[in-house]
N, C-alpha and C positions, 0 to 999 in steps of 0.2 A: 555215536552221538545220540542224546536222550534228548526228547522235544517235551517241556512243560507243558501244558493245556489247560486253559481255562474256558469252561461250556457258559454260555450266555443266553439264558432263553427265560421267555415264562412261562413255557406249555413243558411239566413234566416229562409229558410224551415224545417231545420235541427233544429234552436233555437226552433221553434214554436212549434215544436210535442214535446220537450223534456218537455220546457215551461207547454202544456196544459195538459200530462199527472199529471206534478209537481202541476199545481192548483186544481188540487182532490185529493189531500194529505192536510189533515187537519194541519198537524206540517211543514209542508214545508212552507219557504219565500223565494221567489226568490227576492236578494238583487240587481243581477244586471245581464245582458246579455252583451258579447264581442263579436267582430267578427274577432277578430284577437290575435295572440300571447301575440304582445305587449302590449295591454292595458288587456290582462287579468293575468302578471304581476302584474304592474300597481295596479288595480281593487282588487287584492288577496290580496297584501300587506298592502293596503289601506282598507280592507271589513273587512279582514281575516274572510272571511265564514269556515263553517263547513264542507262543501261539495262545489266537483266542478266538473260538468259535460264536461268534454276535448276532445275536436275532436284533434284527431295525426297527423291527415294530412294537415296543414294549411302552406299558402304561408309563406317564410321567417321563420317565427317563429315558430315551430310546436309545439306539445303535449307536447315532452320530452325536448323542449327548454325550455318551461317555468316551467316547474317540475326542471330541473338545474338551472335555473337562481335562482329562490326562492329558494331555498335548501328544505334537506330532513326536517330539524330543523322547517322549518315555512309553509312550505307545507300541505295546508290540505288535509285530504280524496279527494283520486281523482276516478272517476268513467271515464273510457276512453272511447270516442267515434270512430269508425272506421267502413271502407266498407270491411277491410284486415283484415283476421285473421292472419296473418304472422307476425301483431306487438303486439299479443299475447303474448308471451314469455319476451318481450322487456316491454310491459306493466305491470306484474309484476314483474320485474326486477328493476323497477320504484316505486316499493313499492303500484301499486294499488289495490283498495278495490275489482276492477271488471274490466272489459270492454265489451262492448257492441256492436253487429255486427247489421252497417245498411243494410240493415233497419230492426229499432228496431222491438222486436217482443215484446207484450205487456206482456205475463206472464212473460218474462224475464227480463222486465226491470223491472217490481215491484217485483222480487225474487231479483234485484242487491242492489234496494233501500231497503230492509229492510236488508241485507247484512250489505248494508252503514249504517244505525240507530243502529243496535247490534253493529260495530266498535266503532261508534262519542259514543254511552253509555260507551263501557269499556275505552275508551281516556277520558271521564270527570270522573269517578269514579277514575281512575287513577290520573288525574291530580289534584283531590279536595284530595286525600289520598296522595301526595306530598306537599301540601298544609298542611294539617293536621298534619304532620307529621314536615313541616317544624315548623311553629307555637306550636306545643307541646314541640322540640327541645327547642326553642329560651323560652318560659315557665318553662320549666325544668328548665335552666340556671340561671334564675331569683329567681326559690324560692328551688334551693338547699342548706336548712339550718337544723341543727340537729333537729333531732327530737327526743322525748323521747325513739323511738322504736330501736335508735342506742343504740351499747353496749359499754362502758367506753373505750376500744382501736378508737372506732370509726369507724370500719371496714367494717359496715354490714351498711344501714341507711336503709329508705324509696325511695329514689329517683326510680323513674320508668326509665325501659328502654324500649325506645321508638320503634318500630321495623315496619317496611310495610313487607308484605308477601302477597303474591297472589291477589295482589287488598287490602286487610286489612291493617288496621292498627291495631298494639296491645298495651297494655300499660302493660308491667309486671315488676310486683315488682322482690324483688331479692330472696324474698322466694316463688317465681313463679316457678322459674328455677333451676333446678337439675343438668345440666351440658351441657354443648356445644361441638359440634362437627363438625371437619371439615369436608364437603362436596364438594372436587375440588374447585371452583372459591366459595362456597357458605358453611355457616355454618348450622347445624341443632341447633336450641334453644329446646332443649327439657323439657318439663312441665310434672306434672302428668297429664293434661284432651289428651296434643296432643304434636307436634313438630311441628317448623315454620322454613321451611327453606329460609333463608336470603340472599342477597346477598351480603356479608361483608368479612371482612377477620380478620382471628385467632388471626392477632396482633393488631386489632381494638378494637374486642371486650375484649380482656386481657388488654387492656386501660381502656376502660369502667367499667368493672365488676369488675376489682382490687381491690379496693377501697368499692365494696361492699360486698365482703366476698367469693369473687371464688379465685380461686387458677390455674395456668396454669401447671399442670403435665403430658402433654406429648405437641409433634409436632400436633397433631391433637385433642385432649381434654383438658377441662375449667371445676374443677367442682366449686359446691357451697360449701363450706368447714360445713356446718350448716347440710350437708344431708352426708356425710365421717359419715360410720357406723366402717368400718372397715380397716385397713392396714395387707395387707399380703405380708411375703419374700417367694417366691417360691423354691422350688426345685434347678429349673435354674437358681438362679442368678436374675430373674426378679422378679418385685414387682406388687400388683394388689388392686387395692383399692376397695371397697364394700361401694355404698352407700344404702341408708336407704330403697328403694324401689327395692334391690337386683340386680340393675346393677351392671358388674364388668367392671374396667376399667382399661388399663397398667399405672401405673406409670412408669415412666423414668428416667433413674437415675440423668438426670441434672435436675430435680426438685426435686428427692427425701429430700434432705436436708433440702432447704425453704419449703417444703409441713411440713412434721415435725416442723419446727421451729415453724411454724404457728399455727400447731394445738398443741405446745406445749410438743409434744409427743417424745417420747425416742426410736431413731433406734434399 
C-alpha cells in the first residue's frame, strides 16, 4: 500500500523536518508541499491524497478553514500540526487522525503515522466492501431468474442477500437465515454458524425477504417460514412460534392470520 501526502505548513523549516522524516517511510509519496491555506485547498481537491500533514495556525487561512471549506465528505485523513496544545480538543472535533506538538518529537510522530496507515487501511477495506457490495447489488438485479431450487408458489428461490457488516461483506442465501431481528437503528441476521448485525431497517428487509419465504410476525421479528417447527396458543391469549433449531419467538396477533395462511395451517 502507497500513502499520498500532502505537507501543510507555512514555516519552510517546519515542511522540511516533516518532509525528511516522510522520506524514510518506504510506502510514503509525498505528492505535494503548500505554504499556505489556500493552495492547500486547491492541492487536496485536486491530489486528493491519502494523508495531510496541517499546520492550525496559518495567516488568513488556517487548519480548520481548509478542513471546512473541503468538507467532511472529501477530506482526507488529517494529521494536525501546532506549537498549542489548546487546539487539541478542536482538532479532534475536526474529525483528526492525530496532532502533533512542535516541535515534533520523533517517537511520536511515527506512533501518529502508523496511527494514520491502520485508519487510510480500514477506509479502503471499507470503501472496496461498498464497492462490492454495490456491484453484487446491481449483479443480483440482472440474473434474478427461477431456478429449479424454487417451489411451484415461487416463494422461496436462490437469489442471495447481499449484506456489509463489520467491514465484510456476506452473501446469504435464504436457507442461510432462520430469522431476523430488530436491533434499535440496526437488524440482527441470524444464521446457524453466527448473527451479522446490519444497519437496515425491519421494513426493508420484509421487502427483501418476502418473496423469498420469511414471514413478518411481530414489530421486531422476520422468520423463514422453511425453519417454523412449531405454532403455539399460550395461556395468555399470546402466541409463540418454535423454529427448528429451538428458538421461540412472540407472534403477534396482526400477523397471526397471514403466518397461518401461509403456512397453510388451521388456527
Amino acid at each position: 500500500m502507497s500513502i499520498n501526502v500532502v505537507i501543510v505548513d507555512d514555516e519552510p523549516l517546519a515542511r522540511e523536518g516533516i518532509s525528511l522524516r516522510l522520506q524514510q517511510e518506504k510506502d510514503i509519496n509525498i505528492v505535494a508541499e503548500c505554504e499556505n491555506g489556500s493552495d492547500a485547498i486547491r492541492t487536496i481537491l485536486s491530489l486528493k491524497p491519502d494523508l495531510v500533514f496541517l499546520d492550525v495556525k496559518m495567516p488568513k487561512v488556517n487548519g480548520f478553514d481548509v478542513v471546512n471549506a473541503i468538507g467532511s465528505k472529501h477530506m482526507p485523513p488529517v494529521i494536525f500540526l501546532t506549537a498549542y496544545d489548546e487546539y487539541a480538543v478542536d482538532a479532534f472535533n475536526a474529525h483528526a487522525i492525530d496532532y502533533l506538538l512542535k516541535p515534533i518529537d520523533n517517537d511520536r510522530f511515527r506512533e501518529s503515522l502508523d496511527h494514520a496507515r491502520e485508519q487510510i487501511l480500514k477506509n479502503m477495506i471499507s470503501q472496496r466492501s461498498d464497492q462490492l457490495t454495490q456491484l453484487l447489488s446491481q449483479t443480483q438485479g440482472l440474473t434474478n431468474t427461477p431456478t429449479p431450487s424454487q417451489n411451484s408458489s415461487g416463494s422461496v428461490d436462490s437469489e442471495r442477500l447481499v449484506i456489509r457488516s463489520n467491514g465484510h461483506v456476506y452473501l446469504l442465501k435464504s436457507e442461510d437465515i432462520y430469522w431476523v431481528e430488530a436491533e434499535g437503528d440496526y437488524v440482527s441476521v441470524h444464521t446457524p454458524q453466527k448473527s451479522h448485525l446490519v444497519r437496515e431497517t425491519m421494513k426493508n428487509m420484509e421487502l427483501r425477504l418476502n418473496e423469498q419465504g420469511f414471514q413478518r410476525v411481530h414489530r421486531s421479528s422476520i422468520v423463514n417460514l422453511s425453519y417454523v417447527s412449531e405454532l403455539i396458543s399460550l395461556d395468555s391469549g399470546d402466541y409463540q412460534i418454535i423454529l427448528q433449531n429451538n428458538t421461540k419467538i412472540k407472534l403477534s396477533r396482526n400477523y397471526r392470520d397471514i403466518l397461518y395462511q401461509r403456512l397453510n395451517a388451521v388456527p
